[in-house]
C-alpha positions as CSV (number, residue, x, y, z in Angstrom):
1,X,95.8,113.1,101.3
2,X,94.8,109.7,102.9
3,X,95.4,107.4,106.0
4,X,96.8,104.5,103.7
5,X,95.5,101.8,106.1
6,X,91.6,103.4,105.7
7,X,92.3,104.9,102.3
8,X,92.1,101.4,100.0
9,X,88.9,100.4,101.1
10,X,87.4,103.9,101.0
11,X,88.3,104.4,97.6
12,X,87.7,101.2,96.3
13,X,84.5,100.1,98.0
14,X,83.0,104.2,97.7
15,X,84.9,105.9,95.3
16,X,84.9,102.8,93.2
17,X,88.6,103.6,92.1
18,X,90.5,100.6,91.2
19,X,94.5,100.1,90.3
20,X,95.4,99.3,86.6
21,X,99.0,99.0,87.7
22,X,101.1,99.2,90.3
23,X,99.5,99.2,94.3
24,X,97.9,101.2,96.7
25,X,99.3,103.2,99.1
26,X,100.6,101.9,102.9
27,X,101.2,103.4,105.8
28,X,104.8,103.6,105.5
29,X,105.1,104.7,102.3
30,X,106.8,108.2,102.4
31,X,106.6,110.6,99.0
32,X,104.6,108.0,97.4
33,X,101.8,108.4,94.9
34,X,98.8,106.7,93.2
35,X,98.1,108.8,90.1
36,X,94.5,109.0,88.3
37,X,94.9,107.8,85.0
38,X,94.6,110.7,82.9
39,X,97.8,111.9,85.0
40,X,99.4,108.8,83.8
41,X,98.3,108.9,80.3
42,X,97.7,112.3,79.0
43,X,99.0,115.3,80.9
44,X,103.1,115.1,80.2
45,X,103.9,115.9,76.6
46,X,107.4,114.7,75.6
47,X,107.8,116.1,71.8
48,X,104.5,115.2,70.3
49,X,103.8,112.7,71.9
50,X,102.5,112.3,75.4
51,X,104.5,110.9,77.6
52,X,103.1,108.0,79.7
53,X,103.8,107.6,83.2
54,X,103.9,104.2,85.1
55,X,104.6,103.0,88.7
56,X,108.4,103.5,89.2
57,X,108.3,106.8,87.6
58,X,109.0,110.0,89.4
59,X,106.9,113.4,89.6
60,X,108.0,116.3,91.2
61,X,105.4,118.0,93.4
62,X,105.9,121.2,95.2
63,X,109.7,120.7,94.4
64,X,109.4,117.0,95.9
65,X,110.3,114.3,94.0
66,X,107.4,111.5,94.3
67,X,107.9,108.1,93.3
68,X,104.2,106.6,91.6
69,X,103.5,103.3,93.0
70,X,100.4,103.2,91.7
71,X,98.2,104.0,88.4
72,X,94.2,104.0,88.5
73,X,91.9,102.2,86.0
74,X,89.9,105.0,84.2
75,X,86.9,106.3,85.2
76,X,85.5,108.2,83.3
77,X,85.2,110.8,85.2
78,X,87.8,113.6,84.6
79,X,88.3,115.1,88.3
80,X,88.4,111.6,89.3
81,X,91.1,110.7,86.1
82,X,93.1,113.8,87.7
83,X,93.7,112.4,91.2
84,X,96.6,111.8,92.6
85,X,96.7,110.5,96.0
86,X,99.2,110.4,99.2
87,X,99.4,110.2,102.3
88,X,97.4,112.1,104.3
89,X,100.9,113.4,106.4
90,X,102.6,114.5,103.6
91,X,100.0,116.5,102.3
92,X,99.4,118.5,104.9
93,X,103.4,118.9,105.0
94,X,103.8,119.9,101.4
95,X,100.7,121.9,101.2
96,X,101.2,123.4,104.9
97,X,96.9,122.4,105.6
98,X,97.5,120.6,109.2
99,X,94.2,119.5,110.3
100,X,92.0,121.2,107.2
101,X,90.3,119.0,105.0
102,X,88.2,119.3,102.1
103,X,85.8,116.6,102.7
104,X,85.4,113.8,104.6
105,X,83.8,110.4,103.6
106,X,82.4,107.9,106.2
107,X,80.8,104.2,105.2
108,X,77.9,103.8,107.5
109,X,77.2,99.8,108.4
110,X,75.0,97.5,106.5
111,X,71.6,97.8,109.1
112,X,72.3,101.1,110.7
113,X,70.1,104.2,109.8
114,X,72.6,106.6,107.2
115,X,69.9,109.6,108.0
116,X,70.7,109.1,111.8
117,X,74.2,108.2,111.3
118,X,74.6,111.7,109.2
119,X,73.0,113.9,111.7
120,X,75.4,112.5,114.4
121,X,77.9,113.2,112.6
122,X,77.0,116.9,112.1
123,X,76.0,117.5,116.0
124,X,79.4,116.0,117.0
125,X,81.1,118.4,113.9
126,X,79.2,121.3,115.3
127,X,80.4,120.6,118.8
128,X,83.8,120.0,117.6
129,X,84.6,123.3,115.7
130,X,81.5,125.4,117.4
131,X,80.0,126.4,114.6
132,X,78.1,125.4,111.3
133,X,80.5,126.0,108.7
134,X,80.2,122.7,107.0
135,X,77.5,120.2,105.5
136,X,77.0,116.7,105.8
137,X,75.3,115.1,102.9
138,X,74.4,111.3,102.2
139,X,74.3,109.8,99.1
140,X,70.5,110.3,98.8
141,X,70.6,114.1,99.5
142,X,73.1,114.5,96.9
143,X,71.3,112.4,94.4
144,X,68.1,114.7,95.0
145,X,70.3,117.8,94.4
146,X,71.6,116.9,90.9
147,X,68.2,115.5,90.2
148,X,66.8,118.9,91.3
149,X,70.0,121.1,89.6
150,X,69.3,118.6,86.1
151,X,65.5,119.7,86.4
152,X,66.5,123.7,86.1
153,X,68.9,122.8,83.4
154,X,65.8,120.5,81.5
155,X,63.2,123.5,82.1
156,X,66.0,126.3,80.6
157,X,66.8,123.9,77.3
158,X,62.9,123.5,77.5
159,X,62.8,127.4,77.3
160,X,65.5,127.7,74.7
161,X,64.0,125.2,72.5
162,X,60.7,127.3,72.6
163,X,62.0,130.3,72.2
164,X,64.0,129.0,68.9
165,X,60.9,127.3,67.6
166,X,59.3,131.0,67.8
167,X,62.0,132.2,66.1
168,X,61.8,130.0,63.4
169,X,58.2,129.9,62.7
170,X,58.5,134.0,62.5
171,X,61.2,133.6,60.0
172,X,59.2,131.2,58.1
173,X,56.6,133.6,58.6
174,X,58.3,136.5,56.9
175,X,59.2,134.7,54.0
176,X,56.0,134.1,52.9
């Protein structure tokens, strides 16, 4: 779920999600979605077929009935094709989560320090709930993690490959 009114600019200007069809979410919309587009596209079969859904449409949800207002431009990205967004209030009705989140996302202003801007954020988290049980991570952190996690992957198919060349060359070997 979203607050409509923050919810736009976050995922457009972050997220980088754009509508193909249809609009974005507003604060008064009630049982209103924005779907990802592999929602829209390919997840309901009809026959053979797969049946294509479009702003106007309904979707049942929880045994709610949701009207799509909205269809997102593909990203490429299949968790991000597999969104589908409402309002932050009727999430946590439907799904009975008041006040639990699974992450947050904050746009630090153009001249202020995002290292010093994070760490805030986690001393005032920490006070908040009174412990550590979260992380706060900006965009460079998480960039140097995959980096680091697509470095153990390289150095293992590194490994394999080595291993197979071995294997081959003792084959070759044998034949001889």
């Amino acid at each position: 779920g979203m607050v409509p009114s923050a919810g736009k600019k976050t995922f457009a200007d972050i997220s980088g999600f754009q509508i193909e069809s249809g609009r974005w979410l507003r604060n008064t919309d009630k049982y209103k979605i924005v779907i990802g587009n592999l929602i829209a596209r390919k997840t309901f079969k009809k026959g053979t077929e797969f049946k294509e859904l479009n702003p106007g449409d309904k979707l049942e949800i929880k045994n709610k009935e949701f009207k799509i207002i909205g269809v997102l431009k593909e990203t490429g990205n299949r968790q991000d094709d597999s969104s589908i967004i409402m309002t932050l209030d009727i999430a946590e009705e439907i799904f009975d989560m008041k006040d639990k989140y699974n992450y947050v996302v904050a746009k630090v202003e153009e001249g202020r320090d995002v290292n010093k801007v994070a760490e805030d954020i986690r001393k005032e988290l920490k006070k908040e709930r009174g412990e550590e049980n979260f992380i706060v991570l900006t965009t460079e952190q998480l960039a140097e993690t995959v980096s680091s996690i697509l470095g153990v992957i390289s150095l293992v198919l590194v490994g394999i490959g080595g291993i197979s060349l071995l294997v081959g060359g003792v084959g070759i070997m044998n034949t001889m």
